[in-house]
N, C-alpha and C positions, 0 to 999 in steps of 0.2 A: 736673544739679548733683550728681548722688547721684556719679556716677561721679567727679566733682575730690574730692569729700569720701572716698570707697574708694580711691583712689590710693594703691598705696604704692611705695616706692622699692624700687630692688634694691638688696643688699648691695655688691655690687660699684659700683655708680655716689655711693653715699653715699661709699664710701670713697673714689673717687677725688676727689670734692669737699672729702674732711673733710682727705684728705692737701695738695690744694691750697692749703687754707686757714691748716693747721698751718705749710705751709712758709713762708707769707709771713706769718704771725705770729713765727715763727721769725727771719725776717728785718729785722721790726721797722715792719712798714708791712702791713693788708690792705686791699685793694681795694675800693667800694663793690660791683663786681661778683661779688670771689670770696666777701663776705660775704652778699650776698643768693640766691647760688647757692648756698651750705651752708647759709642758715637754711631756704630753699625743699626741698634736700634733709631736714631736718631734719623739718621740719611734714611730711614725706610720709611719715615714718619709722613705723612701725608702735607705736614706744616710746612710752610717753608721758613718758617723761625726754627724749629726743628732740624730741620735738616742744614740749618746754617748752625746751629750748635754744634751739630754734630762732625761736621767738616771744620769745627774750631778744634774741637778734641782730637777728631784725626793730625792735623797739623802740628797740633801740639805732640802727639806721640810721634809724629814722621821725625820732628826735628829729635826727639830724646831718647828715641830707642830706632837707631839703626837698622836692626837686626829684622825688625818687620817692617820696612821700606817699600817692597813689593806690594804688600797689603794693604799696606795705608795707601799707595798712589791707586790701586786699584780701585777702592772705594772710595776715595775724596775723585776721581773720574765719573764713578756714578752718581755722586752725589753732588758733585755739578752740574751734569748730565741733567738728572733731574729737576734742578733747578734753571734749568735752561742758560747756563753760563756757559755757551761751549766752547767758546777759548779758552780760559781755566781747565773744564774737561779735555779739551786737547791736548794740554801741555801735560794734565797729570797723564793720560793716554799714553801720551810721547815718551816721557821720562820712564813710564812703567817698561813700553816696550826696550826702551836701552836695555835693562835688565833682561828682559827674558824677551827676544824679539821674535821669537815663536808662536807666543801664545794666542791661540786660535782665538778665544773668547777677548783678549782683548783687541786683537786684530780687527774682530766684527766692531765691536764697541767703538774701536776708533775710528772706522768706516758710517756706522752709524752718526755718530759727534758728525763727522762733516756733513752727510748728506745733508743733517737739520741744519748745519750751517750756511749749504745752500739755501734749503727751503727757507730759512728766517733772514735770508738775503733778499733772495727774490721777493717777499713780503715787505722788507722796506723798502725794495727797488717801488715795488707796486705801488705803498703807501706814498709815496714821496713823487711819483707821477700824477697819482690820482690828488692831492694836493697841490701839484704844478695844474693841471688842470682846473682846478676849483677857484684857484685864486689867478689863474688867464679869465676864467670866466666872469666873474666879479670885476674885472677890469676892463673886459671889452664893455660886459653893463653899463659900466660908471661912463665909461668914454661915449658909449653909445646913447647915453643920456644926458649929457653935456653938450653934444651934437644940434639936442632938442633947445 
């Protein structure tokens, strides 16, 4: 799973999707196909302005074309995921599994999402101790130089 989540795209293949895309926006009509080939390129993108575009187009195709519902919640989960949103990634996770509550690869993925949801807990648990500390300290100072 780590390795779909590390993916990232080449310069050259994004561009040729994002040029496909523009033109047939350009022409007044995009593709169910050449839209979820540019948001897929997008989510793989290294940016995170990138990859939040790209999880716009997914959405937008989630809500208008049904019929690839699996798909899009699969990849707006890694492309949360990756942007480190994992409650978002949870929920598309979740909703995917209703669908297809089998699926081993997202099984892992959803397992994944949590673990880091622990670990970016315990990181603010940490942060927010280590700050109670800092400012207990700075106040015994103050008191203990007030004393003076």
């Amino acid at each position: 799973m780590e390795e779909i989540l590390n993916d990232s795209i080449l310069t050259s293949e994004l561009e040729k999707f994002e040029k496909k895309y523009n033109e047939e926006m350009e022409a007044g009509s995009v593709s169910t196909t050449t839209q979820f080939e540019y948001a897929w390129c997008m989510v793989r993108s290294d940016l995170a302005s990138d990859m939040k575009t790209g999880l716009v187009l997914l959405e937008d195709l989630f809500v208008k074309h049904p019929e690839g519902r699996r798909d899009y919640l699969y990849y707006m989960a890694v492309g949360h995921t990756r942007l480190k949103d994992y409650s978002e990634a949870l929920k598309h996770a979740q909703a995917f599994l209703e669908i297809e509550p089998n699926n081993q690869q997202m099984i892992a993925l959803e397992e994944l999402i949590k673990k880091r949801m622990d670990i970016e807990g315990l990181k603010g648990v940490a942060k927010a101790t280590g700050a109670a500390l800092v400012v207990g300290g700075i106040l015994g100072l103050g008191f203990a130089m007030l004393k003076k």
